[in-house]
PDB file of N, H, CA, C and O in Angstrom:
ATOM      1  N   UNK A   1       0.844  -1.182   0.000  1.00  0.00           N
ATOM      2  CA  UNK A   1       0.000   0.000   0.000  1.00  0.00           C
ATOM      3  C   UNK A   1       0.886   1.241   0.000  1.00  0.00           C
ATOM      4  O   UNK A   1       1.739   1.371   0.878  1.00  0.00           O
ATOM      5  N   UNK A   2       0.690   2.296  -1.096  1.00  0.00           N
ATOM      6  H   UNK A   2      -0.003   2.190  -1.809  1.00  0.00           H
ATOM      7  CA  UNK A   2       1.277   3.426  -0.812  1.00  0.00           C
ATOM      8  C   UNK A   2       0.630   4.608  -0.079  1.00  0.00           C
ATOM      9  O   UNK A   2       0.009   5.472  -0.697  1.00  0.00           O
ATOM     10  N   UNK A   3       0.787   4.627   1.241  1.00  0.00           N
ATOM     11  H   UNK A   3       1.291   3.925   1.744  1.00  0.00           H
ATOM     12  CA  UNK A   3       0.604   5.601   1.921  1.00  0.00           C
ATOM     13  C   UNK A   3       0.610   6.934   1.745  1.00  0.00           C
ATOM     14  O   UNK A   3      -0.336   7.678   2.006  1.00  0.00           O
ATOM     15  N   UNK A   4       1.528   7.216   1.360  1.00  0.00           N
ATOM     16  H   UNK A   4       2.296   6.612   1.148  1.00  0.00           H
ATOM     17  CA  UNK A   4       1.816   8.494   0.514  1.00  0.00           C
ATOM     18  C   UNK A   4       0.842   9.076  -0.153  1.00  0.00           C
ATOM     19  O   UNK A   4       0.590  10.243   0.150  1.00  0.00           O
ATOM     20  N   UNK A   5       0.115   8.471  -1.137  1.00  0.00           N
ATOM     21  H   UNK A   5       0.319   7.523  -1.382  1.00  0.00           H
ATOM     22  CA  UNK A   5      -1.049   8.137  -1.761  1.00  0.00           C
ATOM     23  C   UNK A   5      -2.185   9.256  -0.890  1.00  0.00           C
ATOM     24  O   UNK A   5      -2.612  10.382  -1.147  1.00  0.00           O
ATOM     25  N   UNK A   6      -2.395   8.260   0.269  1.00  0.00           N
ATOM     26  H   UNK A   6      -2.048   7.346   0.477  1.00  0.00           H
ATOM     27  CA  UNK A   6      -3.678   8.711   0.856  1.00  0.00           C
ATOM     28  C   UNK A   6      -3.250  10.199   1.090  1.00  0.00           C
ATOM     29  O   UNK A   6      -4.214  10.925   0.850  1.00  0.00           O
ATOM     30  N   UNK A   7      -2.320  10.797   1.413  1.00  0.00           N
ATOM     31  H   UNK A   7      -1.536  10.207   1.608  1.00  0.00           H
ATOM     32  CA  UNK A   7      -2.401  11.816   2.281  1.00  0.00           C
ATOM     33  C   UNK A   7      -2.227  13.154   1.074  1.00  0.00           C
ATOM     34  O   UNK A   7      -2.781  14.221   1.339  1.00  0.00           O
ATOM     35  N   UNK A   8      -1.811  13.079   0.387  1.00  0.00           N
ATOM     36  H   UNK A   8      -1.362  12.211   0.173  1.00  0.00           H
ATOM     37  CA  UNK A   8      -1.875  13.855  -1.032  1.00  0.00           C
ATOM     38  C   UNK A   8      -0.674  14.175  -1.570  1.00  0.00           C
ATOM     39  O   UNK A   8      -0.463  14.987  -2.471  1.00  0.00           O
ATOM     40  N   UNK A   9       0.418  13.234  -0.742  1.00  0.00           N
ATOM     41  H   UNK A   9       0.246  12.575  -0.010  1.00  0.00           H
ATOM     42  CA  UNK A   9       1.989  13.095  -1.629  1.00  0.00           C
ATOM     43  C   UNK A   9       2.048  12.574  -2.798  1.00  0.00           C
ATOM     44  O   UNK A   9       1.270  11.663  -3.080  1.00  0.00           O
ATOM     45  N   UNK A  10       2.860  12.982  -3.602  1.00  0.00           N
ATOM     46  H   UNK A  10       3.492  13.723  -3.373  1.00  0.00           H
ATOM     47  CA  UNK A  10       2.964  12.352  -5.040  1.00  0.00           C
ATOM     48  C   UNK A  10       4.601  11.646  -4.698  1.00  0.00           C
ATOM     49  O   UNK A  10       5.660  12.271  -4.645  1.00  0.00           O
ATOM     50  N   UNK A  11       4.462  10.664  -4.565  1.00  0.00           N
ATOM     51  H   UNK A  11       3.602  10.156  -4.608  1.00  0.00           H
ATOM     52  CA  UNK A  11       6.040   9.531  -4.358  1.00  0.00           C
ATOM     53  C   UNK A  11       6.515   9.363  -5.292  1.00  0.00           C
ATOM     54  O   UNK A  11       7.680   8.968  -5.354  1.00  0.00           O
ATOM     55  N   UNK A  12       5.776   9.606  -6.345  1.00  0.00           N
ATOM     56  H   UNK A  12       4.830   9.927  -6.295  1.00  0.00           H
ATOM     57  CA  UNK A  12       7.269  10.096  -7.420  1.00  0.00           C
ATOM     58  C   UNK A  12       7.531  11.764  -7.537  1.00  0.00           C
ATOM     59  O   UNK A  12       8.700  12.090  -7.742  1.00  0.00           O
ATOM     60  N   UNK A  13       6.861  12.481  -7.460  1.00  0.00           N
ATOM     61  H   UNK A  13       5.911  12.215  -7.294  1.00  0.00           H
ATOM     62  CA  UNK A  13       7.830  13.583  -7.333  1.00  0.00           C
ATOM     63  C   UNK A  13       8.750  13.595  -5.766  1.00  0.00           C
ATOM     64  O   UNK A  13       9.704  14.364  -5.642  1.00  0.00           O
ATOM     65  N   UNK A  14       8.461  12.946  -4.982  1.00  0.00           N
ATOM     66  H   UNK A  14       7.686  12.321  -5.082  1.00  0.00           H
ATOM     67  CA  UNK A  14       9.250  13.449  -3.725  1.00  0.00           C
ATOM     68  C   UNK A  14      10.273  12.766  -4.539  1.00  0.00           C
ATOM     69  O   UNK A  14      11.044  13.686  -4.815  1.00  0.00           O
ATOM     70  N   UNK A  15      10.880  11.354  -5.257  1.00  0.00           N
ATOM     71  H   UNK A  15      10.254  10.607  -5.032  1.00  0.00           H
ATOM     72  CA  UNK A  15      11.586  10.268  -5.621  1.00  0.00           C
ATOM     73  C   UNK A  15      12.414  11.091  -6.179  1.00  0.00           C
ATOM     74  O   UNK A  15      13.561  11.127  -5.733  1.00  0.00           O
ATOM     75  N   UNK A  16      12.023  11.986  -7.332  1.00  0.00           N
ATOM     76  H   UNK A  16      11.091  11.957  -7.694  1.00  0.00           H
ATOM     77  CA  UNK A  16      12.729  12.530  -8.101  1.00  0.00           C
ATOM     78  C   UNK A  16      13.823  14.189  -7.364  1.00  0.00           C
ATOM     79  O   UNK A  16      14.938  14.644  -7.622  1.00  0.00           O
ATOM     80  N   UNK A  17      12.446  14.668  -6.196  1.00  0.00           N
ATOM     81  H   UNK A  17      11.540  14.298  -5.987  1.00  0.00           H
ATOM     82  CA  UNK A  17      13.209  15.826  -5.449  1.00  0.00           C
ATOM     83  C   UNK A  17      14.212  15.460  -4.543  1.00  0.00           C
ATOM     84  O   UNK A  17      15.027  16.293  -4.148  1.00  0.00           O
ATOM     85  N   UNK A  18      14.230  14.214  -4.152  1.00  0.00           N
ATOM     86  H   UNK A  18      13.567  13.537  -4.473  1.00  0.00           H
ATOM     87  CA  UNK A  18      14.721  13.432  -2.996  1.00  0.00           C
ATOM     88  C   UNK A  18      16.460  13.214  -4.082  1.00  0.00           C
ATOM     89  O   UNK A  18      17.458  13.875  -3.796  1.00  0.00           O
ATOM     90  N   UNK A  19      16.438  12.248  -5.187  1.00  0.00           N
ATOM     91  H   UNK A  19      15.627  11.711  -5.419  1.00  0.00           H
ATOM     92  CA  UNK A  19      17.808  12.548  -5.619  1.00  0.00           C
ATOM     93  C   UNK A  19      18.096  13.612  -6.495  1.00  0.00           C
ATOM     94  O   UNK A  19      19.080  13.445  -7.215  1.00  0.00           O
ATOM     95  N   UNK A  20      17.455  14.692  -6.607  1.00  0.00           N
ATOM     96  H   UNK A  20      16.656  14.828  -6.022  1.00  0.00           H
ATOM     97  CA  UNK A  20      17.451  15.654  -7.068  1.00  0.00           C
ATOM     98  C   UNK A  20      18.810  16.446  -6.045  1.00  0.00           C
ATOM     99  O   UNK A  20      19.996  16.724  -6.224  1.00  0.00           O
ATOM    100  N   UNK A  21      17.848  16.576  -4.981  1.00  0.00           N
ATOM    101  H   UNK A  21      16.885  16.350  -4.835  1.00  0.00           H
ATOM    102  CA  UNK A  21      18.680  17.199  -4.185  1.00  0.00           C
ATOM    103  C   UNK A  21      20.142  16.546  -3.229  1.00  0.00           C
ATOM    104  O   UNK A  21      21.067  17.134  -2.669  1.00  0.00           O
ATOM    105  N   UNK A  22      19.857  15.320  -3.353  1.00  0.00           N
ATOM    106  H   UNK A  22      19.105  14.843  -3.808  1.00  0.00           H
ATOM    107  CA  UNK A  22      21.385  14.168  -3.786  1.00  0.00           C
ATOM    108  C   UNK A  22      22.540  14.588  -4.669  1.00  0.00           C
ATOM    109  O   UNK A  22      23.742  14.696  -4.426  1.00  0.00           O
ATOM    110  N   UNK A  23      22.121  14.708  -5.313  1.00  0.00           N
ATOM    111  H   UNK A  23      21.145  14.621  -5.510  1.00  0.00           H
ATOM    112  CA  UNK A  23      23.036  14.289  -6.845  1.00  0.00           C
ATOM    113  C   UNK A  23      23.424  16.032  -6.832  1.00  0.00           C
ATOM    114  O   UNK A  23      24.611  16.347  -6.919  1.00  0.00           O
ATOM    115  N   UNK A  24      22.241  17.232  -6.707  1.00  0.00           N
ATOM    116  H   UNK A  24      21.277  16.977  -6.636  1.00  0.00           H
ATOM    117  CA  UNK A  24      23.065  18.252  -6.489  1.00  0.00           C
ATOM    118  C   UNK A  24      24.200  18.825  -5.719  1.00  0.00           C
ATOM    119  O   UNK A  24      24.760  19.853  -6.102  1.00  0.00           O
ATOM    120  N   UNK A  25      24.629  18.054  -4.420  1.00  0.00           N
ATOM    121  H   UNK A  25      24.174  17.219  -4.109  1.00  0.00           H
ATOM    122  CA  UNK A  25      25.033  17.944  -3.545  1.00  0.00           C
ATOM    123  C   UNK A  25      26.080  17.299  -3.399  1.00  0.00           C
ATOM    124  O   UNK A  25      26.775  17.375  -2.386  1.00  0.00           O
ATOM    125  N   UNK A  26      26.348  16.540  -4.442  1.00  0.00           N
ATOM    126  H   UNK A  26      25.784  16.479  -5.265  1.00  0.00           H
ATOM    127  CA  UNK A  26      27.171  15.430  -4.700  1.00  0.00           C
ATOM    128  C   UNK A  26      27.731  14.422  -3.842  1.00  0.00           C
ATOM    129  O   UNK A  26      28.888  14.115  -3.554  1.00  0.00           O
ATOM    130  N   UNK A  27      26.314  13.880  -3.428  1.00  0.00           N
ATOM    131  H   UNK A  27      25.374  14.129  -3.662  1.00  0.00           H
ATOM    132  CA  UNK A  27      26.338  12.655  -2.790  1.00  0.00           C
ATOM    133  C   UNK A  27      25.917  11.519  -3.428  1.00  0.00           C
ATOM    134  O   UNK A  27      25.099  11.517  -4.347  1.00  0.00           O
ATOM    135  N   UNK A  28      26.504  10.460  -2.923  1.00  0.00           N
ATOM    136  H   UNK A  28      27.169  10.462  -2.176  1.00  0.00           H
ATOM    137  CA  UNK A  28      25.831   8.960  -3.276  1.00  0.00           C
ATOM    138  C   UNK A  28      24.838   8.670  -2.425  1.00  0.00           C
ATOM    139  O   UNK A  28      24.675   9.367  -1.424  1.00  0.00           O
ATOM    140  N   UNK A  29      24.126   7.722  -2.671  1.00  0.00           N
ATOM    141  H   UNK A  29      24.258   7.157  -3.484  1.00  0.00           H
ATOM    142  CA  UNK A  29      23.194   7.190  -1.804  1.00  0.00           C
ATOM    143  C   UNK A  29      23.843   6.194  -0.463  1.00  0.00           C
ATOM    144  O   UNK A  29      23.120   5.883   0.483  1.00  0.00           O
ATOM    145  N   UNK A  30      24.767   5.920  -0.522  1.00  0.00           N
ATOM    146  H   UNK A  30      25.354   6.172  -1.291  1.00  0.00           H
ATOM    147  CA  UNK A  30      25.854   5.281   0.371  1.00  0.00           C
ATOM    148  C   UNK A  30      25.982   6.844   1.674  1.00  0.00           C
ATOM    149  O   UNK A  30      25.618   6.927   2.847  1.00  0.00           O
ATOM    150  N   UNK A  31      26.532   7.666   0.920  1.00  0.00           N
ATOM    151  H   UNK A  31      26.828   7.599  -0.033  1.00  0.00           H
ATOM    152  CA  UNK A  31      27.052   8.853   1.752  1.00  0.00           C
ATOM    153  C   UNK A  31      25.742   8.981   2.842  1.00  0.00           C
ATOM    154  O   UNK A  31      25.593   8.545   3.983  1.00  0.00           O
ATOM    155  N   UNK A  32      24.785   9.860   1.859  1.00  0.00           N
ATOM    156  H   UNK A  32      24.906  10.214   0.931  1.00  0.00           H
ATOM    157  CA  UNK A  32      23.603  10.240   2.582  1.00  0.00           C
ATOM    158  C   UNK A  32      23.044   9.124   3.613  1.00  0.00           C
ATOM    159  O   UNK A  32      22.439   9.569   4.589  1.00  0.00           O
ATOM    160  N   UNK A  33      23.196   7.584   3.488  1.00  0.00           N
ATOM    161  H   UNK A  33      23.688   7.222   2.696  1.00  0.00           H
ATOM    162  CA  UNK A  33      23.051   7.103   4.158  1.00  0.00           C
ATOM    163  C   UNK A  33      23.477   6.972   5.463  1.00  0.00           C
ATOM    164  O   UNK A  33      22.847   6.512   6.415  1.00  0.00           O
ATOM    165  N   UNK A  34      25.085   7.605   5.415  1.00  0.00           N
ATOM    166  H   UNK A  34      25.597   7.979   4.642  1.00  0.00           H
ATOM    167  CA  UNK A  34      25.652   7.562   6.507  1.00  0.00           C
ATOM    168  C   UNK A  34      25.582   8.914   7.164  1.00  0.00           C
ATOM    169  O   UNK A  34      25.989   9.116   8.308  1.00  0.00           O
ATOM    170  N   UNK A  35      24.960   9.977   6.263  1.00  0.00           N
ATOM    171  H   UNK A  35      24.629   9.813   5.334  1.00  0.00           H
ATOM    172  CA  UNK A  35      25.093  11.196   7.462  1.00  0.00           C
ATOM    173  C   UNK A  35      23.701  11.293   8.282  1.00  0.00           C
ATOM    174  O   UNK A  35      23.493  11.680   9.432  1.00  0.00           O
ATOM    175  N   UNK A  36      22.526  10.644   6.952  1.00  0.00           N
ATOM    176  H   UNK A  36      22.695  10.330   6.018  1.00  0.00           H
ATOM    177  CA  UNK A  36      21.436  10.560   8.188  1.00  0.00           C
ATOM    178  C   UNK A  36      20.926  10.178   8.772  1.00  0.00           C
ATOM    179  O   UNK A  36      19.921  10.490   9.410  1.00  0.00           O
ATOM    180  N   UNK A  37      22.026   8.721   8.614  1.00  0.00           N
ATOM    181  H   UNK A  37      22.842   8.467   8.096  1.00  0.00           H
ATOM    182  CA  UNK A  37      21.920   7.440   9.299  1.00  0.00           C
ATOM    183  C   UNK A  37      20.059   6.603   9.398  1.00  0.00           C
ATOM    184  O   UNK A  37      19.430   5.996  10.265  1.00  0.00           O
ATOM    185  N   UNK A  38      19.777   7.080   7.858  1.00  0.00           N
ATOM    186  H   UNK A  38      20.288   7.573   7.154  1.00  0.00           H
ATOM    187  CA  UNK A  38      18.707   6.291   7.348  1.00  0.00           C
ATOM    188  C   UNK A  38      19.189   5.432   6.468  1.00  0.00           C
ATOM    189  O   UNK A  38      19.971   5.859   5.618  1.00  0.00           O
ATOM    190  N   UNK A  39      18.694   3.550   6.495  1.00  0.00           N
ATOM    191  H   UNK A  39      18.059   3.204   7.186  1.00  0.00           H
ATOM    192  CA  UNK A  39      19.138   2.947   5.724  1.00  0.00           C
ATOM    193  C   UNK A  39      19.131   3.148   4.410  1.00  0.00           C
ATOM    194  O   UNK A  39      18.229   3.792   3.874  1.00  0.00           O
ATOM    195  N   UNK A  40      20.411   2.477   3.560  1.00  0.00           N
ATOM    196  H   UNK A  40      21.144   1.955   3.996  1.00  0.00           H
ATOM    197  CA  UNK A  40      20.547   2.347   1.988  1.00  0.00           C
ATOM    198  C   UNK A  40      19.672   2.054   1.600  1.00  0.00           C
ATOM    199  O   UNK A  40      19.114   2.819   0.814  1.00  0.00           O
ATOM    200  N   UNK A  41      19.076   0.814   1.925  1.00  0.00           N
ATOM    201  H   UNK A  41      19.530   0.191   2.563  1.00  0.00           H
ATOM    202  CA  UNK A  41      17.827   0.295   1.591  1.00  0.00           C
ATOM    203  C   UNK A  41      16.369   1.247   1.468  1.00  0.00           C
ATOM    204  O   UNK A  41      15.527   1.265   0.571  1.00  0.00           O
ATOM    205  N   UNK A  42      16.437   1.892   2.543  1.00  0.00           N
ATOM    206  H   UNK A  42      17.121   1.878   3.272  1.00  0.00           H
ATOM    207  CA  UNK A  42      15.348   2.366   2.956  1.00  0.00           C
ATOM    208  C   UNK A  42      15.233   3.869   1.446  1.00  0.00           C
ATOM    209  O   UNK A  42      14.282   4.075   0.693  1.00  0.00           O
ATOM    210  N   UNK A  43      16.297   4.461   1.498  1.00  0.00           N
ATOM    211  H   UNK A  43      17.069   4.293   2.109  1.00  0.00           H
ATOM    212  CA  UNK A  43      17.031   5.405   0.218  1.00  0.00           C
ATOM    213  C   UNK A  43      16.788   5.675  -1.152  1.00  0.00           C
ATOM    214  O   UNK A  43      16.472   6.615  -1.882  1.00  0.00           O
ATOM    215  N   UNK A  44      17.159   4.052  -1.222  1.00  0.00           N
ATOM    216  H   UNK A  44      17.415   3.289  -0.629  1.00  0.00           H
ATOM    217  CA  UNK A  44      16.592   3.370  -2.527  1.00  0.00           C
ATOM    218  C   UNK A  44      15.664   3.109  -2.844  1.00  0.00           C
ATOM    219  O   UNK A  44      15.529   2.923  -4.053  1.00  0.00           O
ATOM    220  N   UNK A  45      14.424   2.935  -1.898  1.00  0.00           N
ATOM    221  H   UNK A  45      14.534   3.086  -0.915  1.00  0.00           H
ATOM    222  CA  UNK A  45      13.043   2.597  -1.777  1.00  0.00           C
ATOM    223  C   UNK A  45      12.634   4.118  -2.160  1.00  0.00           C
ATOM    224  O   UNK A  45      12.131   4.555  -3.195  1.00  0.00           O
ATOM    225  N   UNK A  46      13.000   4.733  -1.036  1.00  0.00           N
ATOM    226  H   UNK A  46      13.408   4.378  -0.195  1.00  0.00           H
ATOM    227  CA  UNK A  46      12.660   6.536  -1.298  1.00  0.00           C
ATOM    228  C   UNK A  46      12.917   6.799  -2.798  1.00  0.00           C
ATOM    229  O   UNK A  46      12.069   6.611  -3.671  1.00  0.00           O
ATOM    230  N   UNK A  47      13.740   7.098  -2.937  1.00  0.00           N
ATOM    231  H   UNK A  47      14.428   7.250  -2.228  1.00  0.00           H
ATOM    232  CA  UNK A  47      14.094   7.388  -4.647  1.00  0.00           C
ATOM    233  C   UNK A  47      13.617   6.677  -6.032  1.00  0.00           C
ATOM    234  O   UNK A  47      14.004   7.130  -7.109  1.00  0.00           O
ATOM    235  N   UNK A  48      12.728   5.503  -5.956  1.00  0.00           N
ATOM    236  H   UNK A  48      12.413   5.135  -5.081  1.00  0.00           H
ATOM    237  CA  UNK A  48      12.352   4.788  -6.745  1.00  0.00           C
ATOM    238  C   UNK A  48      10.716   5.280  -6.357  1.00  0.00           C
ATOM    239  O   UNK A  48       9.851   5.136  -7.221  1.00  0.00           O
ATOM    240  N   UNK A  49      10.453   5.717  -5.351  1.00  0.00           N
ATOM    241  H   UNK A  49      11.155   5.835  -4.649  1.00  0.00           H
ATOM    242  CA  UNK A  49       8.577   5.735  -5.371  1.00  0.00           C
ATOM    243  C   UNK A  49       8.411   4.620  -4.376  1.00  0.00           C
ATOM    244  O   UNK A  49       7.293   4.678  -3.865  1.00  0.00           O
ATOM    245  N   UNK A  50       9.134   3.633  -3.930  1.00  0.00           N
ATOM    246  H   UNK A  50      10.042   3.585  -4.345  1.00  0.00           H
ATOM    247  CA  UNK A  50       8.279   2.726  -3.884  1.00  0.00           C
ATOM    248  C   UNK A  50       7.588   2.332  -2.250  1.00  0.00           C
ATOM    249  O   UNK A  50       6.806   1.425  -1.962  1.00  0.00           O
ATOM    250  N   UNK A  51       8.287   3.513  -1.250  1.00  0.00           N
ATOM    251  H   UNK A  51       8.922   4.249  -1.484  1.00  0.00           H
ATOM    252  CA  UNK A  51       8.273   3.269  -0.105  1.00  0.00           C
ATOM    253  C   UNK A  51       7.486   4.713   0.715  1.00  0.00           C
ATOM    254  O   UNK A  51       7.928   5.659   0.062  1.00  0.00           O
ATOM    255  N   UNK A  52       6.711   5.194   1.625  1.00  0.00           N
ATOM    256  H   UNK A  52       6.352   4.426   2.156  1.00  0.00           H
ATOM    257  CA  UNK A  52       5.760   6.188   1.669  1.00  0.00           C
ATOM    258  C   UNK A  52       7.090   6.392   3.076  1.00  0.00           C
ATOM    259  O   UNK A  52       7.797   5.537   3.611  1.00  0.00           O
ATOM    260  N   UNK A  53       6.983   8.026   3.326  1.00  0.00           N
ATOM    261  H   UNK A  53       6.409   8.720   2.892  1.00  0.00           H
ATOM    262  CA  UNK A  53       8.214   8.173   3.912  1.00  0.00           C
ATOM    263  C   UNK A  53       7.755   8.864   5.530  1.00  0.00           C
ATOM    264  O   UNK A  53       7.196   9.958   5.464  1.00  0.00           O
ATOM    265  N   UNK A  54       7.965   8.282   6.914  1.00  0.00           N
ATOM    266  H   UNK A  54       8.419   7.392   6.967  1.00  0.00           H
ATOM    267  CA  UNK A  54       7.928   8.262   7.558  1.00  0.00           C
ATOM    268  C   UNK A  54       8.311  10.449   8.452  1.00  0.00           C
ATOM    269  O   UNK A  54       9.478  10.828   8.353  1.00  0.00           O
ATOM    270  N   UNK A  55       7.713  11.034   8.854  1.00  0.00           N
ATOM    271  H   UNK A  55       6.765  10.726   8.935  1.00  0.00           H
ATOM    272  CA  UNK A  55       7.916  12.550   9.523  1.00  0.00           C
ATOM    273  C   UNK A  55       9.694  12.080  10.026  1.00  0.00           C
ATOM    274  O   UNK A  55      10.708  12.230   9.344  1.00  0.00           O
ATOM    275  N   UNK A  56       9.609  11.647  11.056  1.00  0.00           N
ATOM    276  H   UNK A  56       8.785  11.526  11.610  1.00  0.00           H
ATOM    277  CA  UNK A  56      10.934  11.529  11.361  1.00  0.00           C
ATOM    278  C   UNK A  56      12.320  11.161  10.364  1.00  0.00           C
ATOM    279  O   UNK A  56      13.483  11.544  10.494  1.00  0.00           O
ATOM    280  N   UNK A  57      11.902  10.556   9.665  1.00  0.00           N
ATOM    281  H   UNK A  57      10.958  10.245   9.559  1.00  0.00           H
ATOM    282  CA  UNK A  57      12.798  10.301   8.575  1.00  0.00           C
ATOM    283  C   UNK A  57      13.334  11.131   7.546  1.00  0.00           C
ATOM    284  O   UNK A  57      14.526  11.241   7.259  1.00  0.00           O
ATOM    285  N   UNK A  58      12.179  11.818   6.911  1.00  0.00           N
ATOM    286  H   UNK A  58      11.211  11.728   7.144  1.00  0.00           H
ATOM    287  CA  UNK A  58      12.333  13.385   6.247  1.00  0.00           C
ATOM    288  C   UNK A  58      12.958  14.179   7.114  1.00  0.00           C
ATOM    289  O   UNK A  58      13.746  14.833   6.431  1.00  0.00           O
ATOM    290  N   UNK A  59      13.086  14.594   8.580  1.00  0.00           N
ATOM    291  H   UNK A  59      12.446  14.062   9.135  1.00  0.00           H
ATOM    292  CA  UNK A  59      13.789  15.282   8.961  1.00  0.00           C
ATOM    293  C   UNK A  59      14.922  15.323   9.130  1.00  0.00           C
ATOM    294  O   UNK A  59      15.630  16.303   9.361  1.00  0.00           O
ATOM    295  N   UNK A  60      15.293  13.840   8.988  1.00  0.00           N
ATOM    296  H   UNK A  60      14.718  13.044   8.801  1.00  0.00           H
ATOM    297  CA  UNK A  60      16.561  13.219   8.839  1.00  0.00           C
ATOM    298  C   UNK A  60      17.246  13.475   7.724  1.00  0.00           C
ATOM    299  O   UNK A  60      18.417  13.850   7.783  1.00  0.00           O
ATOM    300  N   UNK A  61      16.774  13.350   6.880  1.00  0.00           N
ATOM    301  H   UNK A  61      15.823  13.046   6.831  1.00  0.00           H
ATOM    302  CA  UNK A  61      16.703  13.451   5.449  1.00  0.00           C
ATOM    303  C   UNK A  61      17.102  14.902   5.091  1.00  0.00           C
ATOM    304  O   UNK A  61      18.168  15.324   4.642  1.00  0.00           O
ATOM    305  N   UNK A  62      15.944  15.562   5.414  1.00  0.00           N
ATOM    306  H   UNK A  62      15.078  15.220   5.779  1.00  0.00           H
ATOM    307  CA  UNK A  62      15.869  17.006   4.945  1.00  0.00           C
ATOM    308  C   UNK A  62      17.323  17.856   5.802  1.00  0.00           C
ATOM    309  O   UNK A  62      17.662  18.987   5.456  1.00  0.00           O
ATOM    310  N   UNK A  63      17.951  17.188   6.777  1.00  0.00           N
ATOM    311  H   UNK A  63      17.676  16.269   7.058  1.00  0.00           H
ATOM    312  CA  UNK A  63      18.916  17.854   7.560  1.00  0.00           C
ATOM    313  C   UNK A  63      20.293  17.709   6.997  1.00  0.00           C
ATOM    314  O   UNK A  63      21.227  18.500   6.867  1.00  0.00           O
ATOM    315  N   UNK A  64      20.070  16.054   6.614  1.00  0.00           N
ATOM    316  H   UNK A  64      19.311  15.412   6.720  1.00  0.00           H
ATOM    317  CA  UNK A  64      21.490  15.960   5.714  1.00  0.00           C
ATOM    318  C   UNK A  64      21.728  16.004   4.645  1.00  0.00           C
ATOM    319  O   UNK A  64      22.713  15.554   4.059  1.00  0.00           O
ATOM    320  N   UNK A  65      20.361  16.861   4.033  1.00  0.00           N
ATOM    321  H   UNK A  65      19.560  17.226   4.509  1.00  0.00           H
ATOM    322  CA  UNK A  65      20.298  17.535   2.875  1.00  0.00           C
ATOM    323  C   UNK A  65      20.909  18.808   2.198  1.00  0.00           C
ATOM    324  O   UNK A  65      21.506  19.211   1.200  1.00  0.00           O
ATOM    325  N   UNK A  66      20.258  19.245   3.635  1.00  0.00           N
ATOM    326  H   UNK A  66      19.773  18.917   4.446  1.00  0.00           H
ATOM    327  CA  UNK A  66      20.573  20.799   4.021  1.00  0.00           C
ATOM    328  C   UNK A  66      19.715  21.885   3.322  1.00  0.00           C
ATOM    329  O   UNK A  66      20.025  22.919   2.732  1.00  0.00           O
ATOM    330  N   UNK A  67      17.882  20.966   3.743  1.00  0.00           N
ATOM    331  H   UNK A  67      17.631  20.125   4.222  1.00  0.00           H
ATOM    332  CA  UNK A  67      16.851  21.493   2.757  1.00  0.00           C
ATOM    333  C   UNK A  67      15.807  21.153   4.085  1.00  0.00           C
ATOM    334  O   UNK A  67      15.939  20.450   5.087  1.00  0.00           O
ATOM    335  N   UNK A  68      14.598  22.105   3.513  1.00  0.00           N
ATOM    336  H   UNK A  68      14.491  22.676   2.700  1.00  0.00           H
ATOM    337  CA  UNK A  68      13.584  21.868   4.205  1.00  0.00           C
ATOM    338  C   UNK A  68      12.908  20.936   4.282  1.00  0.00           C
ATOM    339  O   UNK A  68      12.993  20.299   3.231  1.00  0.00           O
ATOM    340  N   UNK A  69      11.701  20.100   5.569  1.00  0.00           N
ATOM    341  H   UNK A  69      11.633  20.617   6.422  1.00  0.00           H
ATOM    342  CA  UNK A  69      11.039  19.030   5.059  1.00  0.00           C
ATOM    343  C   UNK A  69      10.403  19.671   3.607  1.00  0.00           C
ATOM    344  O   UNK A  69      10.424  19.293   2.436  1.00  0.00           O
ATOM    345  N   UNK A  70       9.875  20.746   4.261  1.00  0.00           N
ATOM    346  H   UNK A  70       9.857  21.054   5.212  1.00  0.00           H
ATOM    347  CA  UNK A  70       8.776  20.933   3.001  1.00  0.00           C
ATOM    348  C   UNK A  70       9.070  20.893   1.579  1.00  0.00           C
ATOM    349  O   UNK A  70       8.308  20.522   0.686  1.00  0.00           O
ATOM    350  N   UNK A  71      10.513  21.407   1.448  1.00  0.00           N
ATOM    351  H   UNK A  71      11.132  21.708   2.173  1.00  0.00           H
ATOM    352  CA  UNK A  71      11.251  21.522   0.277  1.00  0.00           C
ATOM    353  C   UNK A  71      11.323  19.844  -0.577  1.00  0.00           C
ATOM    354  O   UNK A  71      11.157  19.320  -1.679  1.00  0.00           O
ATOM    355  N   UNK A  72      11.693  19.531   0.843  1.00  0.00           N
ATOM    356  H   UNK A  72      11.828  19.956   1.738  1.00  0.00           H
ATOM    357  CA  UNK A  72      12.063  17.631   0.533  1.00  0.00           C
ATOM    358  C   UNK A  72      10.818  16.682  -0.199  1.00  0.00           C
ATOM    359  O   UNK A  72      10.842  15.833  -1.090  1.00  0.00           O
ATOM    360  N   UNK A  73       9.704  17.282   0.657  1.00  0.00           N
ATOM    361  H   UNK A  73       9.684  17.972   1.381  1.00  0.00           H
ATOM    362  CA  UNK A  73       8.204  17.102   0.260  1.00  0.00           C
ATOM    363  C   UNK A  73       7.698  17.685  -0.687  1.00  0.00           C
ATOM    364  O   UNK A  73       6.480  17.527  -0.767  1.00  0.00           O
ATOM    365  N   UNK A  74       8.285  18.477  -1.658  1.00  0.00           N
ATOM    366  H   UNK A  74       9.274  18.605  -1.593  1.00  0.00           H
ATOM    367  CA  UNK A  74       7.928  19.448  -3.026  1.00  0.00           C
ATOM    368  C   UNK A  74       6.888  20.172  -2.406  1.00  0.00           C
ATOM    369  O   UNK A  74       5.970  20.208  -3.226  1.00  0.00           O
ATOM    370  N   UNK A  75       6.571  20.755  -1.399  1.00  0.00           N
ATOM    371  H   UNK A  75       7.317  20.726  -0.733  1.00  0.00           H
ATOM    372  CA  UNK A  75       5.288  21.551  -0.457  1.00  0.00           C
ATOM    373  C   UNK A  75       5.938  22.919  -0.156  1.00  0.00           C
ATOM    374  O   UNK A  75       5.466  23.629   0.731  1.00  0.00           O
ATOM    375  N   UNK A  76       6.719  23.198  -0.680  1.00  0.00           N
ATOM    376  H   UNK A  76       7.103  22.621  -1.401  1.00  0.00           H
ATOM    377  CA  UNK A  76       7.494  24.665  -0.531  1.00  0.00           C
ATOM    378  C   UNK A  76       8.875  25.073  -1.446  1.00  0.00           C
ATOM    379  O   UNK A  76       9.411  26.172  -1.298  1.00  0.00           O
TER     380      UNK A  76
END
């Protein structure tokens, strides 16, 4: 079930803003894994669509980004 779905996220645009803002940054998905100490796995799920993404995790995310949730969430 994509969660994401219900709430009015589009999981492929976060997929695409999510290594968007990766790849600008010039990180791997290895790196980012280790600064926001969210799994590879979990990363790869994010960036493909295929996984609905947890508040705490985006903040994680969005920190070792060095971007907003909302930004992270295409919502700002």
């Amino acid at each position: 079930m994509n969660r994401g779905a219900d709430v009015g996220y589009d999981m492929q645009a976060i997929a695409r803003r999510m290594k968007g803002l990766r790849t600008e940054r010039g990180l791997d998905q290895a790196t980012l894994s280790r600064i926001s100490g969210v799994s590879l796995n979990l990363i790869q799920q994010y960036e493909t669509g295929q996984s609905a993404m947890r508040l705490d995790t985006a903040a994680s995310l969005a920190e070792a980004l060095g971007c907003s949730i909302d930004a992270l969430l295409c919502r700002g």
